[in-house]
C-alpha positions as CSV (number, residue, x, y, z in Angstrom):
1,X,37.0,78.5,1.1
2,X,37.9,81.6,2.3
3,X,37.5,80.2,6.1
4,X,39.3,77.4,5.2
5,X,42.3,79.7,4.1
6,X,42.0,81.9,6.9
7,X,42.4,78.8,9.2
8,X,45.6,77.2,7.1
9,X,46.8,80.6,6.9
10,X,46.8,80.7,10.6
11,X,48.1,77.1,10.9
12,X,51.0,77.2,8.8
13,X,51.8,81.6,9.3
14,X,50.9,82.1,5.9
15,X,49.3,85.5,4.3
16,X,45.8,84.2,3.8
17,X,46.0,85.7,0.6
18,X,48.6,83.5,-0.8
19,X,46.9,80.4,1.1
20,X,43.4,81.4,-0.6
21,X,45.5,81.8,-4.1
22,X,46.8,78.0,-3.4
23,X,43.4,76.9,-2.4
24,X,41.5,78.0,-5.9
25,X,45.0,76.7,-8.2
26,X,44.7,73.5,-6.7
27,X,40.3,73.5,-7.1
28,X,41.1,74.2,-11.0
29,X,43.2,71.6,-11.0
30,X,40.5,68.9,-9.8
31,X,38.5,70.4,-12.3
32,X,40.4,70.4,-15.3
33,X,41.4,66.9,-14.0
34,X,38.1,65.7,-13.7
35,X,37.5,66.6,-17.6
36,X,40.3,65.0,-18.8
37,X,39.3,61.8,-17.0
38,X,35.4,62.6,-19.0
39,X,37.0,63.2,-21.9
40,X,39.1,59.8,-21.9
41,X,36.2,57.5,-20.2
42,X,38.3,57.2,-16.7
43,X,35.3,57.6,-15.0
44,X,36.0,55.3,-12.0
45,X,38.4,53.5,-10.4
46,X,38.1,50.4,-8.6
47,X,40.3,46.9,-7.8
48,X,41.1,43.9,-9.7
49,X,38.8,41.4,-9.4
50,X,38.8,38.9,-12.2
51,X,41.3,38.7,-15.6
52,X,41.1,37.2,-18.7
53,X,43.7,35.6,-20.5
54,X,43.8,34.7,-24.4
55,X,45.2,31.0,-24.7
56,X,46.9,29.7,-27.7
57,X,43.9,28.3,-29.4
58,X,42.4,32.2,-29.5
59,X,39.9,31.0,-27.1
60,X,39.5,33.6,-23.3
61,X,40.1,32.2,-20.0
62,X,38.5,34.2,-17.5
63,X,39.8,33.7,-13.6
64,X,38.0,35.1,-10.2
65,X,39.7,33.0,-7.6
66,X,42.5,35.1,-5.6
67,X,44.8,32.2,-6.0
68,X,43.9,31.7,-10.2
69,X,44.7,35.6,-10.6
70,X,48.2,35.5,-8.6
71,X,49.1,32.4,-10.4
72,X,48.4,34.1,-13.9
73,X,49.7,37.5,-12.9
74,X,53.0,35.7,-12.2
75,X,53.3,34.0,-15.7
76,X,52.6,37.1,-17.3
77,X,54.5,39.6,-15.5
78,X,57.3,36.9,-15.7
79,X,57.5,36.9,-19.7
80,X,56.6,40.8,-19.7
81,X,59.9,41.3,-17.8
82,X,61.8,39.0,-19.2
83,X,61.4,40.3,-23.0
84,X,64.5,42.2,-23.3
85,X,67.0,38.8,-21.8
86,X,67.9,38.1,-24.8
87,X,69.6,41.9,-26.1
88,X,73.2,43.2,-25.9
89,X,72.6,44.5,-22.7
90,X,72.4,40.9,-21.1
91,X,74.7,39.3,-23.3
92,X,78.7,39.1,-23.3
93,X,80.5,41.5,-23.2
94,X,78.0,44.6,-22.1
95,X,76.9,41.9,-19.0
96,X,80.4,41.9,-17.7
97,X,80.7,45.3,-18.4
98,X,77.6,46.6,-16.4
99,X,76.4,44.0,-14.4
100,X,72.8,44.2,-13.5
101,X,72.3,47.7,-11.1
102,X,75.2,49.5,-13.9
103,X,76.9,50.5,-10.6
104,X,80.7,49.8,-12.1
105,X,83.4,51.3,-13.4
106,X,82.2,51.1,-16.9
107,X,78.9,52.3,-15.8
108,X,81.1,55.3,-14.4
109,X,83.4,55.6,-17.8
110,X,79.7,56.1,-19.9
111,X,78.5,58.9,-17.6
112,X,82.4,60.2,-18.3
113,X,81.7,60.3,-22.0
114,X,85.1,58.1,-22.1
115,X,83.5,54.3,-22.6
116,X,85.3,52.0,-24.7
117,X,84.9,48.4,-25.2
118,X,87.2,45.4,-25.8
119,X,85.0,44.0,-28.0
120,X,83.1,45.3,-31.3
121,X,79.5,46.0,-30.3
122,X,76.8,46.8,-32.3
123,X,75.9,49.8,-34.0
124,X,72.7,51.0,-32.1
125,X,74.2,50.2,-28.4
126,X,77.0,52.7,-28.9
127,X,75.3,54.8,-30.1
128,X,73.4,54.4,-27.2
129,X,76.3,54.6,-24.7
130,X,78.1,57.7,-26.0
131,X,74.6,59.3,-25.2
132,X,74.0,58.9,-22.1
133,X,77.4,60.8,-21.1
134,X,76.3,63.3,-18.4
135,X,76.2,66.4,-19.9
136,X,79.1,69.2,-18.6
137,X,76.9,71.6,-17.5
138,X,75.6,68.6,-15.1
139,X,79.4,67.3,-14.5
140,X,80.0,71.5,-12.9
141,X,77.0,71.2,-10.3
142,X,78.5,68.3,-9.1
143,X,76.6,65.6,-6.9
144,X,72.8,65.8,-5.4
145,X,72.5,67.5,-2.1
146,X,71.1,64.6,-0.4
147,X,70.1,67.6,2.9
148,X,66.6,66.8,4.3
149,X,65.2,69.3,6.6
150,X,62.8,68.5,9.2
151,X,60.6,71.6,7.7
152,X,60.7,70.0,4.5
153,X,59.9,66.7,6.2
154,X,56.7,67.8,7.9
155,X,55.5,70.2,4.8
156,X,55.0,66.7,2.3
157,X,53.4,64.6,5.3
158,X,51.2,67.1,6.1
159,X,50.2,67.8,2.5
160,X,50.2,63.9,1.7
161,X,46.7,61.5,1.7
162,X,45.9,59.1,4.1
163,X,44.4,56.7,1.2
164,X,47.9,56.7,-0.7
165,X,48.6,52.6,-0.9
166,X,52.0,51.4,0.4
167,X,53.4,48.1,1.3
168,X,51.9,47.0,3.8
169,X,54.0,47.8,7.2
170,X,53.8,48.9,10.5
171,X,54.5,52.8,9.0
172,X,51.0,53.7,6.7
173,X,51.1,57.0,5.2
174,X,48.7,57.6,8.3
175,X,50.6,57.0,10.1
176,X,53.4,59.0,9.3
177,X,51.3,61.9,8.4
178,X,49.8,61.6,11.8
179,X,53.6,61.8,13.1
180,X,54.4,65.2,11.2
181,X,51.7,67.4,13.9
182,X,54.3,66.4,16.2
183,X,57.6,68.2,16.8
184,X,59.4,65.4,18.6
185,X,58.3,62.2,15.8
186,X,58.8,64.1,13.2
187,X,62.9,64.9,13.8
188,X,63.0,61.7,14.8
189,X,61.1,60.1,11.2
190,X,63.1,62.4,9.6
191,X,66.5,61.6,11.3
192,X,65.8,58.0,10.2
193,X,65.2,58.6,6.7
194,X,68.1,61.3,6.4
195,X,70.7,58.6,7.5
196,X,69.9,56.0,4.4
197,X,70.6,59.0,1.8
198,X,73.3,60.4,3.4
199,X,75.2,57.0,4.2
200,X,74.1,55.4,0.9
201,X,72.5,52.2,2.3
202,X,69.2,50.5,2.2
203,X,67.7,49.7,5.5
204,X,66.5,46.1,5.5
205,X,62.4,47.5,5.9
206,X,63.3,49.1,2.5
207,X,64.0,46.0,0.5
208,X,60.5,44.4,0.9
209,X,57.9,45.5,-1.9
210,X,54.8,44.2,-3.4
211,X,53.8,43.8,-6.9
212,X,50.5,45.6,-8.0
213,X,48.2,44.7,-11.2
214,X,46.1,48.0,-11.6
215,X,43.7,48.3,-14.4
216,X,44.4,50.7,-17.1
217,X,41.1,51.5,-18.6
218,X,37.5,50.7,-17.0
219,X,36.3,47.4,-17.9
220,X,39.6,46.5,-19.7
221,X,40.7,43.1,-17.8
222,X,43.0,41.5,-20.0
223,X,46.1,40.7,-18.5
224,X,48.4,42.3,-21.1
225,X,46.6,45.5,-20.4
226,X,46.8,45.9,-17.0
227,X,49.4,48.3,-15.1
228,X,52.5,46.7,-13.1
229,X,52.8,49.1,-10.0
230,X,55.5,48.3,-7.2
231,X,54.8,49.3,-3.8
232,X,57.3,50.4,-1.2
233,X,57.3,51.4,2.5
234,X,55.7,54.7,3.0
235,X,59.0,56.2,4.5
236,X,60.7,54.5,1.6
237,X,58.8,56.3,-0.9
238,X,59.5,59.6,0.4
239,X,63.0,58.7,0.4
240,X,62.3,58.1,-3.6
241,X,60.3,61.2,-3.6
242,X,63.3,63.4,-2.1
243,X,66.0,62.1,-4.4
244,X,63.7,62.7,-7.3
245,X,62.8,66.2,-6.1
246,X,66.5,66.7,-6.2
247,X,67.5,65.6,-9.0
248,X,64.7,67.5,-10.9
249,X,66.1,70.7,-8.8
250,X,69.9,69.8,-10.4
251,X,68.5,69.5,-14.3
252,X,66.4,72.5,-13.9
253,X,69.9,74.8,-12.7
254,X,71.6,73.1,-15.5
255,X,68.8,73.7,-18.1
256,X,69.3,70.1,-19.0
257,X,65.2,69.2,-19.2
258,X,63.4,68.9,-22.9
259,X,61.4,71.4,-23.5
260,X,58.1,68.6,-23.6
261,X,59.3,67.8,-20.1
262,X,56.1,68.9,-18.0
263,X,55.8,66.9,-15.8
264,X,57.2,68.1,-11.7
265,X,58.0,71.0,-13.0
266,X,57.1,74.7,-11.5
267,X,55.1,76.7,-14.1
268,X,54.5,73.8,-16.1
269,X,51.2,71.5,-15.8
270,X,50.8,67.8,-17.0
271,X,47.2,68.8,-18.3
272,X,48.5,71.9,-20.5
273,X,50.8,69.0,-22.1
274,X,47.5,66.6,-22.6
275,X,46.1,69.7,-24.0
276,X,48.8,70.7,-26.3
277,X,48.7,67.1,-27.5
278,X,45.6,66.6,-28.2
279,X,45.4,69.9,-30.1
280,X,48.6,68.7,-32.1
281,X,46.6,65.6,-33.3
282,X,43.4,67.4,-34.1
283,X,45.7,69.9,-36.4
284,X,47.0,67.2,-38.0
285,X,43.5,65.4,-38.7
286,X,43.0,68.6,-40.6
287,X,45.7,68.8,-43.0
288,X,45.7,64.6,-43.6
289,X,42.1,64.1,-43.7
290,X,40.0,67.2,-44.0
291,X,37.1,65.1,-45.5
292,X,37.0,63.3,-42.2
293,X,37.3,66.4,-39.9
294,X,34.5,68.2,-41.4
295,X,32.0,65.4,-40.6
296,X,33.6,64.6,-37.2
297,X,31.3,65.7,-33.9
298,X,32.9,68.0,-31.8
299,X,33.8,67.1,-28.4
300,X,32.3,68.2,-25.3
301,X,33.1,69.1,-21.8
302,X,30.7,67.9,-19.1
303,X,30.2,71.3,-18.1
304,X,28.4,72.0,-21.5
């Protein structure tokens, strides 16, 4: 490790110290990582290659042909999707009112706290509405720098993994991570995917995608409980990756993140949230059931 920091650190102009320092944060990561997925039986990962479906006599349906899956994936995904067609949101007059991307007037009037309808509405989607008014101390940093350095350009490609799945395109994420060792590609990449965020337009690449069924849990192939994924055009998804970045950046100056908000955070960790979380429930296991607790193995790490 420490000839592999020495050689970053020479790469990148880094102290080696710092780059060493990186190097054994990111192997306790993996680590901890590794005995969450233990702990929670994700102990590989692999492809779809048969589902099962429940039909209406309670009897299973299992299918293995490529054709078979796509063709149940669709029905399922269809009336997974589709569950919510029938609330306010989709109905006259919040339809009108929003349309379905929320990119109107009244979509602006809700962020402006000053909404109001022509029409009653119910109770729980006003409620709703007069939440989701941007808060002031949002409203005073004003819009999302939308800036994209070529530094900051070459820093994620360099950093990201070949194996990452995208939608299948001429640009890979080997591709473009190939393009970031060279000066000349990489202002031009860059200048490309600067243009769409500043100019507020989707290229036409950008508006292909392809659905994913993932499974959840090992061994678990029942439609219901598989994982919709969408994937995008490698540049595409850094594009996504940058606005989030920024917008993360914007609630953080304003203070405007939950306290339980972990997640792409600095100084915060996804697994210290698992952590606290699982903690929280094992507390409360003692005080409702005590019996239960005192009889219940304790867990192990692998490591023990």
């Amino acid at each position: 490790m420490n000839n592999l920091a020495e050689a970053l650190a020479n790469d990148q102009n880094m102290d080696k110290h710092k780059m060493l320092l990186q190097l054994r944060q990111r192997e306790t990561q993996r680590s901890v990582a590794r005995k969450n997925r233990y702990l929670r039986g994700k102990l590989s990962n692999g492809s779809t290659t048969m589902v099962t479906v429940e039909n209406t006599n309670g009897s299973i349906s299992e299918f293995v042909k490529k054709q078979d899956i796509e063709q149940a994936n669709l029905r399922t995904n269809h009336n997974k999707f589709c569950q919510s067609h029938h609330k306010p949101f989709y109905q006259f007059p919040l339809a009108n009112d929003f349309r379905f991307k929320g990119t109107t007037m009244a979509a602006n009037s809700v962020l402006a706290g000053v909404y109001e309808s022509n029409h009653p509405l119910p109770q729980a989607e006003a409620d709703f509405l007069q939440a989701l008014s941007m808060p002031e101390t949002v409203k005073r940093l004003g819009s999302s720098s939308m800036n994209l350095s070529t530094e900051q350009y070459v820093t994620f490609w360099k950093k990201a993994k070949e194996s990452t799945s995208a939608y299948p395109d001429a640009l890979s994420f080997s591709t473009m991570k190939a393009g970031a060792f060279s000066h000349l590609i990489s202002q031009i990449e860059c200048m490309l995917t600067r243009i769409p965020l500043k100019g507020g337009y989707a290229p036409r690449r950008w508006k292909h995608c392809l659905d994913v069924m993932i499974l959840k849990r090992l061994g678990i192939t029942h439609l219901d409980s598989l994982r919709s994924i969408v994937l995008f055009p490698a540049d595409c998804n850094y594009a996504f990756k940058h606005i989030g970045r920024q917008m993360m950046y914007n609630a953080e100056k304003a203070k405007a993140l939950a306290p339980e908000q972990y997640g792409s955070r600095k100084r915060h960790r996804a697994t210290d949230l698992a952590t606290n979380k699982s903690l929280t429930y094992d507390i409360l296991c003692e005080h409702i059931c005590p019996e239960r607790s005192k009889i219940q193995e304790p867990r192990t790490h692998p490591s023990t």
